[in-house]
N, CA, C and O atoms as a GROMACS GRO file, in nm:
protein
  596
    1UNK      N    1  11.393   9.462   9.440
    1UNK     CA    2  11.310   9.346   9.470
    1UNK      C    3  11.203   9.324   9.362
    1UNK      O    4  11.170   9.206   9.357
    2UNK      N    5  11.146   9.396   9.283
    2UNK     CA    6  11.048   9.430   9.154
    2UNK      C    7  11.116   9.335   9.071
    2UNK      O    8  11.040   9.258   9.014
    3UNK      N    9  11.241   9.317   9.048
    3UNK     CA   10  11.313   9.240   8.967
    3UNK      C   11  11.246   9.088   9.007
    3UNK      O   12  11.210   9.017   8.912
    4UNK      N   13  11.234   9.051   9.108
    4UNK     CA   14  11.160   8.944   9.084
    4UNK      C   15  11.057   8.897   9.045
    4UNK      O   16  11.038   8.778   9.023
    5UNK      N   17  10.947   9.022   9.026
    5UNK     CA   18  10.827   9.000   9.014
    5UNK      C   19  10.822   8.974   8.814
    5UNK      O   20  10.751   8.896   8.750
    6UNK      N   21  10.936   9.082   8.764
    6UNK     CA   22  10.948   9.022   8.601
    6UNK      C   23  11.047   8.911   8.592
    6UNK      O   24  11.122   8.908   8.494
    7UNK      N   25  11.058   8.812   8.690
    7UNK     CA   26  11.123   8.705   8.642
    7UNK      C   27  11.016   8.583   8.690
    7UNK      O   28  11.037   8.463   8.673
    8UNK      N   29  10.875   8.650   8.767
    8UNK     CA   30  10.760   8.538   8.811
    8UNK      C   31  10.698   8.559   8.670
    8UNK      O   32  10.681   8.458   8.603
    9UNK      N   33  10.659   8.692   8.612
    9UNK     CA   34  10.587   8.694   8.507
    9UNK      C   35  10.653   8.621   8.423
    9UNK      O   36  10.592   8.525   8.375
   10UNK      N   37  10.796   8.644   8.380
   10UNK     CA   38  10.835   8.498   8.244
   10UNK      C   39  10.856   8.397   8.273
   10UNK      O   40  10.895   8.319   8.186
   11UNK      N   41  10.838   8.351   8.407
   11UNK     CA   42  10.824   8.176   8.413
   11UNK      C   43  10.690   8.168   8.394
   11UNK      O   44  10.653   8.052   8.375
   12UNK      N   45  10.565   8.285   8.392
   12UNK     CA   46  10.405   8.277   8.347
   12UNK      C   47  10.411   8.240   8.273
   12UNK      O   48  10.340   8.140   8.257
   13UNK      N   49  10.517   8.294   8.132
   13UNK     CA   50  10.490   8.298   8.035
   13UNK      C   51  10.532   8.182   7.941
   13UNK      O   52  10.464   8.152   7.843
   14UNK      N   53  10.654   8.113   7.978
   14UNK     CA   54  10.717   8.035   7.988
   14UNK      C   55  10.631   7.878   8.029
   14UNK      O   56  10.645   7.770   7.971
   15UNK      N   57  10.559   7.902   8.123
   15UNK     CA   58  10.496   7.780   8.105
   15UNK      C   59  10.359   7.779   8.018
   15UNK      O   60  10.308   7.678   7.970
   16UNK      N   61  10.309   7.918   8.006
   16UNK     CA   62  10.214   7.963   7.924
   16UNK      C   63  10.252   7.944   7.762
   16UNK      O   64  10.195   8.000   7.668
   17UNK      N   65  10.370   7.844   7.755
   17UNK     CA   66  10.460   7.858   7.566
   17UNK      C   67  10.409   7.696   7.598
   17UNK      O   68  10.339   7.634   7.518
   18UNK      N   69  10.438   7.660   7.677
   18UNK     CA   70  10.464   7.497   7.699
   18UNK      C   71  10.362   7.376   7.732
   18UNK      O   72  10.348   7.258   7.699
   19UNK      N   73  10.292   7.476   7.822
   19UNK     CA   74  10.168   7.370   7.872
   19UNK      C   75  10.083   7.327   7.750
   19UNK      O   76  10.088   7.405   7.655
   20UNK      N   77   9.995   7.201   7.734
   20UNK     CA   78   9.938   7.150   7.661
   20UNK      C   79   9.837   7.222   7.653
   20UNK      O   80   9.767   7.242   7.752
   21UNK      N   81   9.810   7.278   7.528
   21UNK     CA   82   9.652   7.371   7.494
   21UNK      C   83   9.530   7.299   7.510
   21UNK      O   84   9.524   7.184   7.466
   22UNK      N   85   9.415   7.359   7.575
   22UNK     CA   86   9.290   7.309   7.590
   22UNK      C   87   9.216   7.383   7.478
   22UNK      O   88   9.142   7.323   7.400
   23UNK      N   89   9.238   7.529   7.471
   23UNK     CA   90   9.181   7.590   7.345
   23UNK      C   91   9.234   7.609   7.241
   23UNK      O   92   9.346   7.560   7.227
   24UNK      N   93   9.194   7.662   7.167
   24UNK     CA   94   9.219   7.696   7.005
   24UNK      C   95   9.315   7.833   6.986
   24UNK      O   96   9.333   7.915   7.075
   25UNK      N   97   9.364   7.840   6.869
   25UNK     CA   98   9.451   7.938   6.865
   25UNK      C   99   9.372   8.084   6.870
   25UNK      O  100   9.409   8.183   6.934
   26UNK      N  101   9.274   8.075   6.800
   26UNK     CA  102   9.195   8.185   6.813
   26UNK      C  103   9.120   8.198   6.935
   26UNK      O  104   9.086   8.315   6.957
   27UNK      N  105   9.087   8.123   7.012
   27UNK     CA  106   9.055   8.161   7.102
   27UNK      C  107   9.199   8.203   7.228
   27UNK      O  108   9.193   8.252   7.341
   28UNK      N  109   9.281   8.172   7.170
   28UNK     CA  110   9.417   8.172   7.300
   28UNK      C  111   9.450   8.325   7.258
   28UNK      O  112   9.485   8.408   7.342
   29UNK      N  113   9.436   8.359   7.103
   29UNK     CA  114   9.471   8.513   7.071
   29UNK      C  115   9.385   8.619   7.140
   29UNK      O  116   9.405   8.696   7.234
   30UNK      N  117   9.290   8.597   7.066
   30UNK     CA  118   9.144   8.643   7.145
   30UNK      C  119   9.121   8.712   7.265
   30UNK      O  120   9.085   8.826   7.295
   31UNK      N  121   9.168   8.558   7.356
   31UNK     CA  122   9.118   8.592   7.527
   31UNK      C  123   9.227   8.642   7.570
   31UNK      O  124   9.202   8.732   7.650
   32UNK      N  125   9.397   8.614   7.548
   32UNK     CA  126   9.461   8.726   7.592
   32UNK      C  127   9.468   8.868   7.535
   32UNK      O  128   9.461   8.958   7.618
   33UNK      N  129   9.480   8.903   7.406
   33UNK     CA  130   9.425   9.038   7.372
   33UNK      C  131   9.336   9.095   7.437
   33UNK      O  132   9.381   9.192   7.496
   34UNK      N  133   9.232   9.079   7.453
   34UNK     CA  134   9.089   9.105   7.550
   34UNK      C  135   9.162   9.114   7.695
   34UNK      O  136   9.164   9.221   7.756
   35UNK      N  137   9.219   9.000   7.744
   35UNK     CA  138   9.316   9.050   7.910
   35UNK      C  139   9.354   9.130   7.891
   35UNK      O  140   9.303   9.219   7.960
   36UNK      N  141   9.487   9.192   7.777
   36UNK     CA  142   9.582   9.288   7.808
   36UNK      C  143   9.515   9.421   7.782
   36UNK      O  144   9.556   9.518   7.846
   37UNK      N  145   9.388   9.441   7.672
   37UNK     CA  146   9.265   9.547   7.650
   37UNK      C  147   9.206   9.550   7.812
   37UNK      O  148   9.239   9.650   7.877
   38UNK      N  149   9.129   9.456   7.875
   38UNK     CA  150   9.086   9.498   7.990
   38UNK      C  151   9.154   9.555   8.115
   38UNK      O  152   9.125   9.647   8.191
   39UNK      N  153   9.251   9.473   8.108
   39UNK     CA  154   9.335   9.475   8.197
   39UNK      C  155   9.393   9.630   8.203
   39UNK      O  156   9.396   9.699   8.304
   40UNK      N  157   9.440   9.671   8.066
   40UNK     CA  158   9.533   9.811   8.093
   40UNK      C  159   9.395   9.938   8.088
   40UNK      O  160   9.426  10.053   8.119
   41UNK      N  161   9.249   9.908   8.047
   41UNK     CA  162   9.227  10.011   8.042
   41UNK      C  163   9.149  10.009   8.198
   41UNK      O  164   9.065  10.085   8.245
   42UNK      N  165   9.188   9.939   8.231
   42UNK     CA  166   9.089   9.905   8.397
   42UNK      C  167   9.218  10.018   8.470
   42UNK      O  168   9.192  10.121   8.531
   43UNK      N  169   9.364   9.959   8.439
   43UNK     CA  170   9.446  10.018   8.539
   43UNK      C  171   9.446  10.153   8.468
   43UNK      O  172   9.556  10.193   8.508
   44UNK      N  173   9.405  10.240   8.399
   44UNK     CA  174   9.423  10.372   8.325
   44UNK      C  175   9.350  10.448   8.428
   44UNK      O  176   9.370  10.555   8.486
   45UNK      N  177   9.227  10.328   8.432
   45UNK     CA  178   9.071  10.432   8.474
   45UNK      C  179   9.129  10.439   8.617
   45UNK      O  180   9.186  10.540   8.659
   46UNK      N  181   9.113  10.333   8.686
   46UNK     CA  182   9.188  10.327   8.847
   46UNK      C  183   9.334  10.394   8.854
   46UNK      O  184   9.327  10.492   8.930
   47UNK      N  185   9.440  10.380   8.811
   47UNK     CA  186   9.554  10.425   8.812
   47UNK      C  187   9.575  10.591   8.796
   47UNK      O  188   9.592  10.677   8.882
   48UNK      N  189   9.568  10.597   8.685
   48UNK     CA  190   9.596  10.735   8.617
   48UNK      C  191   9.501  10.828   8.651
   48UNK      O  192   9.556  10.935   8.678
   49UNK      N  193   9.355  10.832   8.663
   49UNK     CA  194   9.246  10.876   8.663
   49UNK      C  195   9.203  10.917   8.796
   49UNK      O  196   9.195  11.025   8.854
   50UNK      N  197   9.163  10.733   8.840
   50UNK     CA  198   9.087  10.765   9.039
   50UNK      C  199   9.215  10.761   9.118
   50UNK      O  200   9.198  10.777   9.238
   51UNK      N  201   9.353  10.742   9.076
   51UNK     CA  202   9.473  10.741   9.148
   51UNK      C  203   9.451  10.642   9.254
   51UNK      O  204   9.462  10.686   9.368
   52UNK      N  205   9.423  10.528   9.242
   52UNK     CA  206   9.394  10.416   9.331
   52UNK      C  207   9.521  10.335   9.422
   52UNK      O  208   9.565  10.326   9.537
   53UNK      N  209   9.543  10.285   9.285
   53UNK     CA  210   9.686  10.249   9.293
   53UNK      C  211   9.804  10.259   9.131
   53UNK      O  212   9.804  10.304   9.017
   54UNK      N  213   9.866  10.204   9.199
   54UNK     CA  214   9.983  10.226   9.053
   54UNK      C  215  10.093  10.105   9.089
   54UNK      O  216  10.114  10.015   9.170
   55UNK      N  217  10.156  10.182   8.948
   55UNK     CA  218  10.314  10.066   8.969
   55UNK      C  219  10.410  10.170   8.991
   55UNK      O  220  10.401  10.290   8.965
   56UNK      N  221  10.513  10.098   9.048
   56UNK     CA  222  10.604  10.175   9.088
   56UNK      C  223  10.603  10.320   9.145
   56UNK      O  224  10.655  10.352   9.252
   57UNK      N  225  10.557  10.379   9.085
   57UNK     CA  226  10.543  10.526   9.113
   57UNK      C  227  10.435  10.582   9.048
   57UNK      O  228  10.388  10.521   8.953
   58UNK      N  229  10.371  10.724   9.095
   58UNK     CA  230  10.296  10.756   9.002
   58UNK      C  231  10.298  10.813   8.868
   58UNK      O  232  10.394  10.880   8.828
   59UNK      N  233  10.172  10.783   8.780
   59UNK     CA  234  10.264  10.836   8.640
   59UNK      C  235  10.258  10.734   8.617
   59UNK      O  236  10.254  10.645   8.702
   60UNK      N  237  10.253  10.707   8.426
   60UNK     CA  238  10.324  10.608   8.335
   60UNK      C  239  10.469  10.602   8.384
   60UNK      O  240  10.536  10.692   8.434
   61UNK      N  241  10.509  10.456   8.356
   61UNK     CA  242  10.644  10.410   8.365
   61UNK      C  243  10.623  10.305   8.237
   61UNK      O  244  10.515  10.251   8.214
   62UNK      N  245  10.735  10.286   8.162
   62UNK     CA  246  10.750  10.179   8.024
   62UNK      C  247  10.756  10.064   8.122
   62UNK      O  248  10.660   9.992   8.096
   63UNK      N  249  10.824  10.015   8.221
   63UNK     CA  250  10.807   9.866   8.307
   63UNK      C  251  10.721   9.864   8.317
   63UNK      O  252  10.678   9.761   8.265
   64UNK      N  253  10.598   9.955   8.382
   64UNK     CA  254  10.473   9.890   8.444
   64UNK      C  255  10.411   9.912   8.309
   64UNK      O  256  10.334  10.006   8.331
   65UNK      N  257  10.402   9.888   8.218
   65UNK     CA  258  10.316   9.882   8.081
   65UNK      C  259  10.409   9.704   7.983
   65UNK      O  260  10.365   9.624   7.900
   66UNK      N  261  10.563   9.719   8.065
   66UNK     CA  262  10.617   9.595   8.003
   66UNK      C  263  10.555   9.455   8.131
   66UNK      O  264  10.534   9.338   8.100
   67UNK      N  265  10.540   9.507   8.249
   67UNK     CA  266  10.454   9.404   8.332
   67UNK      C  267  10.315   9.363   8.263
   67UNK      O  268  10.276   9.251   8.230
   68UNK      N  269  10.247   9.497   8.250
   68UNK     CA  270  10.103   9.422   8.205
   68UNK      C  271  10.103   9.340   8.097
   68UNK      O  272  10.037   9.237   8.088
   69UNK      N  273  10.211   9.409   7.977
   69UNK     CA  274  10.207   9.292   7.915
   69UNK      C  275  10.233   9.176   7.885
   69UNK      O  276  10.207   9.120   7.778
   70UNK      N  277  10.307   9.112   8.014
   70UNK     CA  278  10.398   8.997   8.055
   70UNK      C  279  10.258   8.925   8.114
   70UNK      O  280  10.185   8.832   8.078
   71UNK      N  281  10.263   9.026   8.230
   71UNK     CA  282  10.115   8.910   8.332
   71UNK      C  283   9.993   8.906   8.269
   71UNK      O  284   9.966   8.798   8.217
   72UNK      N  285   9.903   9.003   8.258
   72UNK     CA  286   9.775   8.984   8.186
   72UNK      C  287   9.738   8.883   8.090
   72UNK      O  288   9.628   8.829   8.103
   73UNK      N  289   9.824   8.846   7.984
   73UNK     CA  290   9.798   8.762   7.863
   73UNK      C  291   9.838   8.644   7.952
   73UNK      O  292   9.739   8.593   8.005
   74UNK      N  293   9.939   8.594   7.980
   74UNK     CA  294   9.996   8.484   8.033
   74UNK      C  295   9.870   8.416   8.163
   74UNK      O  296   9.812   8.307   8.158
   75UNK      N  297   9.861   8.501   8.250
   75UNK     CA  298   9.736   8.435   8.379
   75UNK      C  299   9.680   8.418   8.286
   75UNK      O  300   9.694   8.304   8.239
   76UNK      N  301   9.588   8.513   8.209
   76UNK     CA  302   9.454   8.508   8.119
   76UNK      C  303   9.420   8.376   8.070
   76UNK      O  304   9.319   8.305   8.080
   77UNK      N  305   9.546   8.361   8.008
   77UNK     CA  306   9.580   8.210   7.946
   77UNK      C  307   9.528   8.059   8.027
   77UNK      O  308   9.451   7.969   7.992
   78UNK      N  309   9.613   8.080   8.157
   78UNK     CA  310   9.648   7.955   8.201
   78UNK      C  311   9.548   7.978   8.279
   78UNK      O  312   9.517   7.867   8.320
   79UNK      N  313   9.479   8.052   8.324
   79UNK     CA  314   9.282   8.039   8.381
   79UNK      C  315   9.201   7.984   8.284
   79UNK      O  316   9.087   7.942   8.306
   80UNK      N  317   9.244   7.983   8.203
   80UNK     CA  318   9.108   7.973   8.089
   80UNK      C  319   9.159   7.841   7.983
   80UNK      O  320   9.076   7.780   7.915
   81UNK      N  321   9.288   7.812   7.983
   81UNK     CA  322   9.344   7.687   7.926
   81UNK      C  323   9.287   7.588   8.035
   81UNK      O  324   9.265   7.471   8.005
   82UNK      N  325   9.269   7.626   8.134
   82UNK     CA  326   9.234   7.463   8.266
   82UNK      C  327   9.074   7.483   8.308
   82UNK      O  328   9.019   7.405   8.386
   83UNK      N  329   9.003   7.600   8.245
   83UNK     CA  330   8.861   7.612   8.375
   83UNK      C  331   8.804   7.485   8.287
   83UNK      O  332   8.847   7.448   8.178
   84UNK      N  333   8.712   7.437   8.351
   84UNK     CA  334   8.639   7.307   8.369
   84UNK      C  335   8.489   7.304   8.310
   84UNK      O  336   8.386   7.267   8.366
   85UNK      N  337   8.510   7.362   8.158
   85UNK     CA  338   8.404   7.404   8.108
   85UNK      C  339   8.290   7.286   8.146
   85UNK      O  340   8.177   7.316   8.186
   86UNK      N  341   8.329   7.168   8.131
   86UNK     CA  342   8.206   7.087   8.086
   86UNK      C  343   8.196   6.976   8.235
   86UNK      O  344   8.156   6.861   8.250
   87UNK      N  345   8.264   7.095   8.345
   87UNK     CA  346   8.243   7.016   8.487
   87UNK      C  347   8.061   7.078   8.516
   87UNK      O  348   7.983   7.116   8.429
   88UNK      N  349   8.034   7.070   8.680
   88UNK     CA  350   7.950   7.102   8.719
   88UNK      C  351   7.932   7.273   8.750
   88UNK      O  352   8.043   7.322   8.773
   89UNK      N  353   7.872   7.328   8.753
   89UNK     CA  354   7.878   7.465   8.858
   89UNK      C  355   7.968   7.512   8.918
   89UNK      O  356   8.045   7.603   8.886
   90UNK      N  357   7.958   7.403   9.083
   90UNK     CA  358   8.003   7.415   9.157
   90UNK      C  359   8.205   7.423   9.158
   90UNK      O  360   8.289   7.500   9.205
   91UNK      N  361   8.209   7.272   9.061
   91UNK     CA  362   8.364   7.309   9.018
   91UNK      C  363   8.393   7.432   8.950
   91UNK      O  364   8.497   7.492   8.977
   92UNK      N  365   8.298   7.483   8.849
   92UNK     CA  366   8.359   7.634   8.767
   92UNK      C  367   8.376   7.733   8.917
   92UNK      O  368   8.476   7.801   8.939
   93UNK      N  369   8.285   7.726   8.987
   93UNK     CA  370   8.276   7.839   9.080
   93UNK      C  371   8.416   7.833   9.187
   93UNK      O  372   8.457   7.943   9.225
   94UNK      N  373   8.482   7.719   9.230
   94UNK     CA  374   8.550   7.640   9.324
   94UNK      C  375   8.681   7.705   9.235
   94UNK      O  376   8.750   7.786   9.297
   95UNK      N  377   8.719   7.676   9.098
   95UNK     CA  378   8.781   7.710   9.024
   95UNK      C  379   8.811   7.869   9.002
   95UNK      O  380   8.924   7.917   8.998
   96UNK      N  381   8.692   7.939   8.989
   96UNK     CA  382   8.703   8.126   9.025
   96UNK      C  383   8.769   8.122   9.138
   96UNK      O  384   8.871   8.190   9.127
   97UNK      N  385   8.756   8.065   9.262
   97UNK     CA  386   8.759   8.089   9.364
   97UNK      C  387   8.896   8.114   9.406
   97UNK      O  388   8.954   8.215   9.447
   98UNK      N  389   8.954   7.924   9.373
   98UNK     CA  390   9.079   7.938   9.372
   98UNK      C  391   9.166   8.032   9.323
   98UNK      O  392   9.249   8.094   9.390
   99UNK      N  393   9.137   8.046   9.164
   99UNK     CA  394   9.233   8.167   9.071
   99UNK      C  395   9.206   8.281   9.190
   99UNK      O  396   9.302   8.300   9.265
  100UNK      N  397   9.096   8.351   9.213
  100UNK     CA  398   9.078   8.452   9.308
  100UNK      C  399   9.170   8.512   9.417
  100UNK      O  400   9.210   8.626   9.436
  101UNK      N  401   9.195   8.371   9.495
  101UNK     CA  402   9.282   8.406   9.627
  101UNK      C  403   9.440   8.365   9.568
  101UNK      O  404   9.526   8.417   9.638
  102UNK      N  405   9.499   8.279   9.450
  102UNK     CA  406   9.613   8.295   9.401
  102UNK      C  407   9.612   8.431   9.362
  102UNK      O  408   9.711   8.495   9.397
  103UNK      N  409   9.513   8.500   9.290
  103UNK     CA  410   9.553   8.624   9.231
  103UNK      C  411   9.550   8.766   9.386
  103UNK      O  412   9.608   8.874   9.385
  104UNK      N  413   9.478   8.719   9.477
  104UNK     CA  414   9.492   8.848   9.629
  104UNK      C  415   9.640   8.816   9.631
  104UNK      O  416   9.724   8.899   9.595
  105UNK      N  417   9.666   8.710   9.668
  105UNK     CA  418   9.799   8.664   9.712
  105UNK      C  419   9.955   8.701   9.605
  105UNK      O  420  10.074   8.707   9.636
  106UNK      N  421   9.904   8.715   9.512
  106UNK     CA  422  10.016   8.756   9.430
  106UNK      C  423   9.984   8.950   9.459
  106UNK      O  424  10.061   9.010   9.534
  107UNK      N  425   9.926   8.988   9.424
  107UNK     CA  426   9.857   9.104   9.460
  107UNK      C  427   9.937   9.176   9.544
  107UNK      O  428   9.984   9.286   9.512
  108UNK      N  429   9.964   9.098   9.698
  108UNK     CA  430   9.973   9.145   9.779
  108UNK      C  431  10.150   9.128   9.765
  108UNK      O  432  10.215   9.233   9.760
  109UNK      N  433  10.218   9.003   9.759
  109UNK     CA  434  10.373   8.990   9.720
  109UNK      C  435  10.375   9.130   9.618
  109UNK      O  436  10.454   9.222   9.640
  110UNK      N  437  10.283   9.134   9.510
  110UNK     CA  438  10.342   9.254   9.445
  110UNK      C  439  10.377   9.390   9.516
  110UNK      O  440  10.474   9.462   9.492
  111UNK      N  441  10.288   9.407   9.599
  111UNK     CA  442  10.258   9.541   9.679
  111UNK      C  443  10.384   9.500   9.766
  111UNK      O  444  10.476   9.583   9.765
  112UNK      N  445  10.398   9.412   9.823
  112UNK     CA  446  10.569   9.419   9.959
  112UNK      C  447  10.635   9.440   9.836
  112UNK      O  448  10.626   9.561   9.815
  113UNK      N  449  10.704   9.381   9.730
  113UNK     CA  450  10.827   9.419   9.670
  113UNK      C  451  10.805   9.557   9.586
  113UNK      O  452  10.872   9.583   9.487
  114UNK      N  453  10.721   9.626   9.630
  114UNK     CA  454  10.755   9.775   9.536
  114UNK      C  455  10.701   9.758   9.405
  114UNK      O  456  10.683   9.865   9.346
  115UNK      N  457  10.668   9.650   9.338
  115UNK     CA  458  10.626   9.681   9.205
  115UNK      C  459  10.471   9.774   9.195
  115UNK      O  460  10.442   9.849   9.102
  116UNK      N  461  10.399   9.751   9.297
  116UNK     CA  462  10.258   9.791   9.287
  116UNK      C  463  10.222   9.879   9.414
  116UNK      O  464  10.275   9.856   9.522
  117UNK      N  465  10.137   9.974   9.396
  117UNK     CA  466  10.142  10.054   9.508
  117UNK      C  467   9.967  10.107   9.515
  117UNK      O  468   9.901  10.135   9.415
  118UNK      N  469   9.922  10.112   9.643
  118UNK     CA  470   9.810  10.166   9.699
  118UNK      C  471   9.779  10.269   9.714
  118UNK      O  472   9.850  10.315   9.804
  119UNK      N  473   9.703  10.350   9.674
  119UNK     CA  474   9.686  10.481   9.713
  119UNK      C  475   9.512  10.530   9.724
  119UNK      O  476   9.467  10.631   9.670
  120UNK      N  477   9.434  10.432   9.807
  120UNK     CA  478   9.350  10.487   9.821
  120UNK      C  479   9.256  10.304   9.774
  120UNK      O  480   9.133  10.295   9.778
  121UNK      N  481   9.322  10.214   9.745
  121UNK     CA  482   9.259  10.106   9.685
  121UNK      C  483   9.299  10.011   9.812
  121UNK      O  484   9.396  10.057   9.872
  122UNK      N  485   9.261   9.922   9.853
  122UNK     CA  486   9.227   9.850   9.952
  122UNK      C  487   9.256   9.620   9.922
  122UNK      O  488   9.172   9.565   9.851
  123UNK      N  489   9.321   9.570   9.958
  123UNK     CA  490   9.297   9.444   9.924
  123UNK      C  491   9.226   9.338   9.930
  123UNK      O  492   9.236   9.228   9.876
  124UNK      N  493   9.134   9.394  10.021
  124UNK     CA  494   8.965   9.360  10.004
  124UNK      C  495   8.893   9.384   9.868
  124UNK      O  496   8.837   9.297   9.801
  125UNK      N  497   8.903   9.516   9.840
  125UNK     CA  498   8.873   9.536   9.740
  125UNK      C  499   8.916   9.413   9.593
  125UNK      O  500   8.843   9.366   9.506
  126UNK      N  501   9.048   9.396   9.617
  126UNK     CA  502   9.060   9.283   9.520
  126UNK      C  503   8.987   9.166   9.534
  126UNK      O  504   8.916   9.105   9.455
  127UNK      N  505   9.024   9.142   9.669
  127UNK     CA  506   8.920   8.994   9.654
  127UNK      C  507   8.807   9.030   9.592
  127UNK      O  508   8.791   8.968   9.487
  128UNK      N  509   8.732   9.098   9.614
  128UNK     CA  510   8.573   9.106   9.615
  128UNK      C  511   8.532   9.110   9.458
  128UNK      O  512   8.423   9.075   9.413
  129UNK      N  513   8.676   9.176   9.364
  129UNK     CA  514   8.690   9.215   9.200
  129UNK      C  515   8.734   9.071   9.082
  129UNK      O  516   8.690   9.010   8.984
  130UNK      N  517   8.886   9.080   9.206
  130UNK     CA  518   8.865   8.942   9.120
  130UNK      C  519   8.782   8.840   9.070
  130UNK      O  520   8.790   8.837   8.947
  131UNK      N  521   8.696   8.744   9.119
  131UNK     CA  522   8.586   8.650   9.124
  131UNK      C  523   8.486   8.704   8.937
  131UNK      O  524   8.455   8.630   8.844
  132UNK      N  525   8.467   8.842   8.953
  132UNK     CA  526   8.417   8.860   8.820
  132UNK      C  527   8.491   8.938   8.736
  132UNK      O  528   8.442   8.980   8.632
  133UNK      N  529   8.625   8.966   8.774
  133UNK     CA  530   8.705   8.996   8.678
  133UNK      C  531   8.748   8.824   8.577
  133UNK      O  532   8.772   8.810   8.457
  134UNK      N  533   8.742   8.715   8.693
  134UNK     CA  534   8.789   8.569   8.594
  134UNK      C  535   8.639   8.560   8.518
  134UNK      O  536   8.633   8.544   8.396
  135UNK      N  537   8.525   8.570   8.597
  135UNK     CA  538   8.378   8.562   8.540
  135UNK      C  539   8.376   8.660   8.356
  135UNK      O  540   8.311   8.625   8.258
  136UNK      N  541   8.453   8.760   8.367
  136UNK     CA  542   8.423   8.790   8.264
  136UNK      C  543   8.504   8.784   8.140
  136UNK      O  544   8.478   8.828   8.028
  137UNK      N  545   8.645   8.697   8.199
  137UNK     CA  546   8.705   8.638   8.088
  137UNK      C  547   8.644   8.528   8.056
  137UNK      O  548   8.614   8.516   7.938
  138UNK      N  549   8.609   8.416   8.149
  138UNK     CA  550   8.511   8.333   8.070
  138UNK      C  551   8.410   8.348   7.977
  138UNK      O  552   8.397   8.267   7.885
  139UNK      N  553   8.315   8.474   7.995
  139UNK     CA  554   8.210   8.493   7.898
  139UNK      C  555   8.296   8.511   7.824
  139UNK      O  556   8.332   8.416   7.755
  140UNK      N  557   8.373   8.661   7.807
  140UNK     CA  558   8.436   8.662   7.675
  140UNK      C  559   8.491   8.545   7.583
  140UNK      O  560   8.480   8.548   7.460
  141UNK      N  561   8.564   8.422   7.667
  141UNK     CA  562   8.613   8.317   7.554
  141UNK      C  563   8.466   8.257   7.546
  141UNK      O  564   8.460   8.227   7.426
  142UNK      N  565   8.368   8.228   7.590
  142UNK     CA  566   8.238   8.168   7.518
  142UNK      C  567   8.194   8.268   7.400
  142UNK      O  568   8.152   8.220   7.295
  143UNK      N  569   8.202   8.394   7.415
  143UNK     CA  570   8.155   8.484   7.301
  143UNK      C  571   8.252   8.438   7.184
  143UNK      O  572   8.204   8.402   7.076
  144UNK      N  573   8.416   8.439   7.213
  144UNK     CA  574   8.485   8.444   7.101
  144UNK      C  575   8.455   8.269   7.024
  144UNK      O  576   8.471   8.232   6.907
  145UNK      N  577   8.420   8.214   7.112
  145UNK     CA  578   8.354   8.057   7.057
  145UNK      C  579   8.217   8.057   6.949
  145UNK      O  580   8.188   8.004   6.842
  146UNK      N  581   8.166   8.133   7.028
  146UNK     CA  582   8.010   8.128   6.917
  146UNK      C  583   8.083   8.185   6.775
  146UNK      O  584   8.075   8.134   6.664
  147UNK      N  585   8.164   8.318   6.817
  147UNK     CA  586   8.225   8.343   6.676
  147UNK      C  587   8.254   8.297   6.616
  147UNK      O  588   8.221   8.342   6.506
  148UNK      N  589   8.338   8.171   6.611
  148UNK     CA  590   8.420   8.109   6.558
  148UNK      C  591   8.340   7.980   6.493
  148UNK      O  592   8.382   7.902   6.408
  149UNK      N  593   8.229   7.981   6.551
  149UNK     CA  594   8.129   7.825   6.474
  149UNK      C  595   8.103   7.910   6.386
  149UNK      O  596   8.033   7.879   6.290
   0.00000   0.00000   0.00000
């Protein structure tokens, strides 16, 4: 059933080739590099380390290192190709929000089909992470912006 979850990640990615760019190339390199950097050393520290949760099994596996690098860059992308820089507040926040509960909700499909597994980590816990896990890809693409003027 995992098999489906790397055929959701390359239609990510897949529309992540296609959709019309809002940012710049350097910033599209940038902010997913920085996802797939945060992203894998977050699951090292939790995974490998506090044994929270994992993929598949415990232990490195080459799939769950070929997942992160399928999903991480690709979401990273298409959060940050659409947030609403030059809306109000309230839309940026409305916007976390949403990505937030798409990302519990995938979260949790991951965890029924076997790709992702719990061991001591909670899906509360995600909600409550996500919200400034998207918060701090945004700063990061404003940082990689000042760079770039």
């Amino acid at each position: 059933m995992w098999i489906l979850i790397f055929i959701i990640f390359i239609i990510f990615n897949i529309i992540s080739f296609f959709v019309p760019k809002r940012i710049g190339r350097i910033e599209i390199y940038a902010t997913c590099f920085f996802a797939y950097a945060y992203g894998l050393t977050t699951d090292m520290v939790l995974d490998l380390h506090f044994h929270l949760y994992g993929y598949f099994q415990k232990g490195f596996q080459w799939k769950s290192l070929l997942g992160i690098l399928l999903y991480f860059p690709s979401i990273s992308f298409l959060f940050l190709n659409y947030y609403p820089t030059k809306r109000k507040i309230a839309d940026k926040a409305l916007y976390i929000i949403l990505w937030s509960i798409f990302s519990v909700i995938f979260e949790w499909f991951t965890v029924q089909t076997e790709f992702f597994y719990y061991s001591g980590w909670k899906l509360w816990y995600s909600a409550a992470v996500y919200p400034l896990i998207f918060l701090i890809l945004v700063i990061n693409m404003k940082f990689v912006q000042r760079l770039t003027r």
